[in-house]
C-alpha positions as CSV (number, residue, x, y, z in Angstrom):
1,X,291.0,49.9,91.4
2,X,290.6,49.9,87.7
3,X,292.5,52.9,85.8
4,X,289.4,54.0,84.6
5,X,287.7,53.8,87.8
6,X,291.1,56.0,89.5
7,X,290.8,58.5,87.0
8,X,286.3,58.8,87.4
9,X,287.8,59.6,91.3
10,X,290.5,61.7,90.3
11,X,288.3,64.0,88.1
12,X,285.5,64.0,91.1
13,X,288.3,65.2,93.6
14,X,289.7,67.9,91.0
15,X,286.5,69.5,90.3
16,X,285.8,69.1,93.7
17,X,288.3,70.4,95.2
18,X,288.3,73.3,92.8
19,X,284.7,74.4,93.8
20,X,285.5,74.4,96.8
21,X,288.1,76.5,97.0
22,X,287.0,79.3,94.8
23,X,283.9,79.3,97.3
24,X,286.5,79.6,100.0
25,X,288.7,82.9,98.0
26,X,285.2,83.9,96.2
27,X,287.1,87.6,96.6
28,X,290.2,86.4,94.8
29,X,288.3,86.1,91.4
30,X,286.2,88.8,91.3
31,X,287.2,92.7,89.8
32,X,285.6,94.7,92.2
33,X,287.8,93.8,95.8
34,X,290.3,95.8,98.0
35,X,293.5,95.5,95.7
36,X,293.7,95.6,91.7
37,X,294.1,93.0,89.6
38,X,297.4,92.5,88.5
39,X,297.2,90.8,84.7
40,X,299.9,88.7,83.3
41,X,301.0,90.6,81.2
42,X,298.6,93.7,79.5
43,X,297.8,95.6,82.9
44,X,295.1,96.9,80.6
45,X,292.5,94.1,80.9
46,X,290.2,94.3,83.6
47,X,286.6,92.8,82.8
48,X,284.5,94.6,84.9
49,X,281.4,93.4,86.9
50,X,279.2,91.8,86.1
51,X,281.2,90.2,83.6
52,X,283.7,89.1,86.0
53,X,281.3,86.7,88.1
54,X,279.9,85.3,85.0
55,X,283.2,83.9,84.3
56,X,283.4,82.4,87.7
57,X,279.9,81.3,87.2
58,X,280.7,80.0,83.9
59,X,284.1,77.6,84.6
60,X,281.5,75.9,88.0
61,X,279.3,75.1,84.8
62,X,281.9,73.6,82.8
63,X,283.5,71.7,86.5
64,X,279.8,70.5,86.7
65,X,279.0,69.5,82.8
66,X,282.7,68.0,82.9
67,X,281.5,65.4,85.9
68,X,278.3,64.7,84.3
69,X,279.8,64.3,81.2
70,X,282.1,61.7,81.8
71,X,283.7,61.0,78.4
72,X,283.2,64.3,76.7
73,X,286.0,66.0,76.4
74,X,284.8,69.5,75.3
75,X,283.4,70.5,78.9
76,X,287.4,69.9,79.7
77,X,288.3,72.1,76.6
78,X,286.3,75.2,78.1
79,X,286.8,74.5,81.5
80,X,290.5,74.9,80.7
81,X,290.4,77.8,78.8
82,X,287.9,79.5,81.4
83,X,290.5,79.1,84.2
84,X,293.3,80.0,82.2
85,X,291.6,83.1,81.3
86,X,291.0,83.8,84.8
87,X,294.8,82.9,86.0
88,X,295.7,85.1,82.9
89,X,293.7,88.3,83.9
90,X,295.3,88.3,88.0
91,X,298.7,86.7,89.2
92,X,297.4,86.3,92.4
93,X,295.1,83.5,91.7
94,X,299.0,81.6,90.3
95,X,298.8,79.8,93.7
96,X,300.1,75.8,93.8
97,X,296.9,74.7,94.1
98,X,295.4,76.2,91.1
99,X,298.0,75.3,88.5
100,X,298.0,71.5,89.9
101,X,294.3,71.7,89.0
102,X,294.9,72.8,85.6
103,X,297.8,70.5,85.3
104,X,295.2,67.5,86.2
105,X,292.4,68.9,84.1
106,X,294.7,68.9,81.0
107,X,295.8,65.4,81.7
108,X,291.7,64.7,82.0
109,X,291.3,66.1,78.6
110,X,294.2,63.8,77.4
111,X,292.8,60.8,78.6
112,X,289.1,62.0,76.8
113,X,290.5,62.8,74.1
114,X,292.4,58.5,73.3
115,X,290.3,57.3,75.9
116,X,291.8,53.6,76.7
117,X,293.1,51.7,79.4
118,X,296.9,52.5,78.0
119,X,296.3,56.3,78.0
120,X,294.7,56.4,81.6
121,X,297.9,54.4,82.8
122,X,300.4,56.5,81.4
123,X,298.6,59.9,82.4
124,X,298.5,58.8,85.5
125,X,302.4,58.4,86.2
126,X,302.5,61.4,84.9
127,X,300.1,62.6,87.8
128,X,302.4,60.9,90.0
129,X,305.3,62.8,89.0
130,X,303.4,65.5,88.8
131,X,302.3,65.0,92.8
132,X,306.1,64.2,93.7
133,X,306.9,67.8,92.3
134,X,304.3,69.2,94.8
135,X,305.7,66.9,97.7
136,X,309.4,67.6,96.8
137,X,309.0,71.7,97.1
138,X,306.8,71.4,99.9
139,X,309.9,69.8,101.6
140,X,312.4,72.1,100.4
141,X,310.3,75.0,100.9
142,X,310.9,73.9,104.9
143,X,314.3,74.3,104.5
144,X,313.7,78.2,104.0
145,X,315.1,80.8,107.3
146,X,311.5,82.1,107.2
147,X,309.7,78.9,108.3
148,X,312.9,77.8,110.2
149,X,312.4,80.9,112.5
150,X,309.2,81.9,112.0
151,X,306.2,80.1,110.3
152,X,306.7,76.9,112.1
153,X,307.8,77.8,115.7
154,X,304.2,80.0,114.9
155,X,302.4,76.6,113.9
156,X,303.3,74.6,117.1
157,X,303.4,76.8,119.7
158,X,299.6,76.4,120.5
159,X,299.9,72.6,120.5
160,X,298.5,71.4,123.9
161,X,301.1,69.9,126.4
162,X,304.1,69.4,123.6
163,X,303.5,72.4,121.9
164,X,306.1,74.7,124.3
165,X,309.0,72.3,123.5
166,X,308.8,71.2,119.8
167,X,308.1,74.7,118.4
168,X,311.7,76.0,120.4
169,X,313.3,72.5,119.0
170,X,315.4,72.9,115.6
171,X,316.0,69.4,115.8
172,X,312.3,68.7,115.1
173,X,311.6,71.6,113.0
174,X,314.6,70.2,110.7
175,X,313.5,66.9,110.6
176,X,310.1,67.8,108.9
177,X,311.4,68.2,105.7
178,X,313.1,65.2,106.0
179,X,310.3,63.1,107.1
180,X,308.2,64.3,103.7
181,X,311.5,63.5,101.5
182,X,311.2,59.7,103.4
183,X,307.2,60.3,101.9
184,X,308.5,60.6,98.3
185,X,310.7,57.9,98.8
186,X,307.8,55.5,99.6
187,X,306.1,56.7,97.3
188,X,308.0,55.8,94.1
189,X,308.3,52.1,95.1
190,X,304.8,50.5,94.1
191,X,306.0,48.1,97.7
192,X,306.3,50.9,100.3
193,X,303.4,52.5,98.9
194,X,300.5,51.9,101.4
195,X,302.5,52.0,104.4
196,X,303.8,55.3,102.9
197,X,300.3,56.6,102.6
198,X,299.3,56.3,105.8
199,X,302.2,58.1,107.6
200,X,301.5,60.7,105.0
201,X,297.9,60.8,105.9
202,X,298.6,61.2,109.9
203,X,301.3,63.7,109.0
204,X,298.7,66.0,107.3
205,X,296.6,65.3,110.3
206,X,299.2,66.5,113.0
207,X,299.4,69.9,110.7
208,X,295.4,70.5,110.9
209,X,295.6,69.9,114.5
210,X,298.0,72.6,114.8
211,X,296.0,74.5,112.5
212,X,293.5,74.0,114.9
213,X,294.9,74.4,118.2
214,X,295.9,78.1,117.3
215,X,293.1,80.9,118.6
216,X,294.3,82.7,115.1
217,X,292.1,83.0,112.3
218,X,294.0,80.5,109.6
219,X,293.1,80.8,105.7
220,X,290.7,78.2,104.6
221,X,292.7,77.3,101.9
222,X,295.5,76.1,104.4
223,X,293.1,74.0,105.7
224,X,291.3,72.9,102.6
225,X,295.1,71.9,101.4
226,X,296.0,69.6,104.2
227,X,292.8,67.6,104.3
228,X,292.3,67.3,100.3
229,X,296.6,66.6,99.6
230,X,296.1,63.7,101.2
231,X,293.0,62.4,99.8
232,X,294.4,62.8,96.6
233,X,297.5,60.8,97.3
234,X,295.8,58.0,98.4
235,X,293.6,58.0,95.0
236,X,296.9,58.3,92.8
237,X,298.8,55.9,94.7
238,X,297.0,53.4,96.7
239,X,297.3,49.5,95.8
240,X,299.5,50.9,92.6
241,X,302.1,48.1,91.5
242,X,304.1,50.3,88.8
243,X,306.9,51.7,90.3
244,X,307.6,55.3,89.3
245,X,310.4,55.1,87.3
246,X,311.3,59.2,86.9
247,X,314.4,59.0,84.2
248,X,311.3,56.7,81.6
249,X,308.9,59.4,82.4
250,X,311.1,62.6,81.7
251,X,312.7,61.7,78.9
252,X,310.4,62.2,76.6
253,X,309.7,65.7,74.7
254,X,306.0,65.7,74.8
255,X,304.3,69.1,75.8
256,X,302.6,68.0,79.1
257,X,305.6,65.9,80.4
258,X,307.9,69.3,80.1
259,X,305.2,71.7,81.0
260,X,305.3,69.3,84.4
261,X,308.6,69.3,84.7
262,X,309.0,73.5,84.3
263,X,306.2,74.4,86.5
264,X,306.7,71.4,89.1
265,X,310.5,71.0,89.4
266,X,311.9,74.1,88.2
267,X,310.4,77.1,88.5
268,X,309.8,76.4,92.6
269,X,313.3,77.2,93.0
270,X,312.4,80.5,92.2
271,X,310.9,80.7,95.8
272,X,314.2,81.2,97.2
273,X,314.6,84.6,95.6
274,X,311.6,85.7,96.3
275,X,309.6,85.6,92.8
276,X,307.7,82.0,93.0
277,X,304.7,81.8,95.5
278,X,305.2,79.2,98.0
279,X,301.6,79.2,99.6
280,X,298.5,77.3,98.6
């Protein structure tokens, strides 16, 4: 696939992705809900209804002019400053998911803005990293007493015939983290790639079928994250032959690149004491 082509797919599964799950937290983004909004910084802004679903209404526009518009670059312009109106007005809606769609969209507005074969290729290692980030904290993340003790012997437990053993078995809840490091290891060498992918995608499968097999209600967004992370892997990676060379990528002082590498290596590790989010 063409790098032009990769990115048309990218910016479909972005925008779509992002429809999707505001439809699935329409509450989240919305004044007028059980709990306040908590702004950034001025716990004085609230824009009251109806005001506040015109802005929702207003950044599906912009997603919607932005796929129809496939080389215009100001649909990316207010899409971006839209949802990071939105993300400024409530803290809440600073989940993973939502700033690696405005990560992406930026990069999408790069790309418009020098739009040639050399700009899609380097924007799109940078989405690579940018993915490894997500991949690497999802991994460490496992390594946390909660999900050691809790979250994942929860998960398993409804898992028919196996699901008794492996959610008691620390030996298998410790090797999960390990197995998605061994993903982002395939993934940087352009020849383990494919072979990489599809372990990744029958990983994320296995964690929707325990999603499934419990008879508690899950979030949507849960589910929405383990059927679209793979699907978005597969268009940044698949039949790639550039290896992802990490110390060429971060060594340079542009905006993006260090933006990337505060809000998708660094300030994860926050998590452990208890001021990052960690869910999607």
């Amino acid at each position: 696939m063409k790098s032009i082509d990769r990115t048309r797919v990218l910016e479909l599964v972005i925008f779509g992705w992002t429809l999707l799950n505001i439809s699935l937290s329409a509450l989240l983004w919305i004044s007028d809900r059980a709990y306040p909004l908590t702004p950034l910084f001025f716990h004085a802004i609230v824009v009251p209804a109806p005001f506040d679903s015109l802005l929702v209404i207003s950044l599906i526009f912009f997603s919607l002019i932005a796929i129809v518009l496939p080389e215009n670059p100001k649909p990316i312009l207010l899409f971006l400053l839209n949802f990071g109106f939105l993300l400024f007005l409530d803290q809440s809606r600073l989940r993973p998911w939502t700033l690696l769609v405005f990560f992406f969209v930026i990069g999408f507005y790069l790309i418009r803005r020098r739009n040639n074969p050399a700009r899609h290729a380097s924007i799109h290692q940078l989405f690579r990293l940018l993915f490894i980030g997500v991949l690497l904290w999802s991994a460490l993340q496992k390594l946390h007493v909660s999900f050691i003790t809790e979250i994942a012997p929860h998960l398993f437990q409804y898992l028919p015939i196996i699901g008794d053993v492996i959610s008691t078995s620390l030996l298998f809840i410790f090797a999960l983290p390990l197995i998605e490091m061994s993903f982002i290891v395939g993934l940087i060498y352009a020849r383990t790639r494919n072979i990489t992918l599809i372990g990744f995608a029958l990983f994320h499968g296995f964690l929707l079928l325990a999603l499934a097999s419990s008879p508690e209600t899950q979030l949507p967004l849960y589910w929405s994250w383990q059927i679209l992370l793979p699907l978005l892997a597969f268009v940044l990676f698949w039949n790639t032959n550039e290896t992802l060379h990490v110390p060429s990528l971060t060594s340079s002082s542009h905006p993006y690149i260090l933006s990337i590498l505060l809000f998708f290596f660094l300030l994860p590790a926050l998590h452990f004491l208890g001021i990052w989010d960690s869910s999607p």
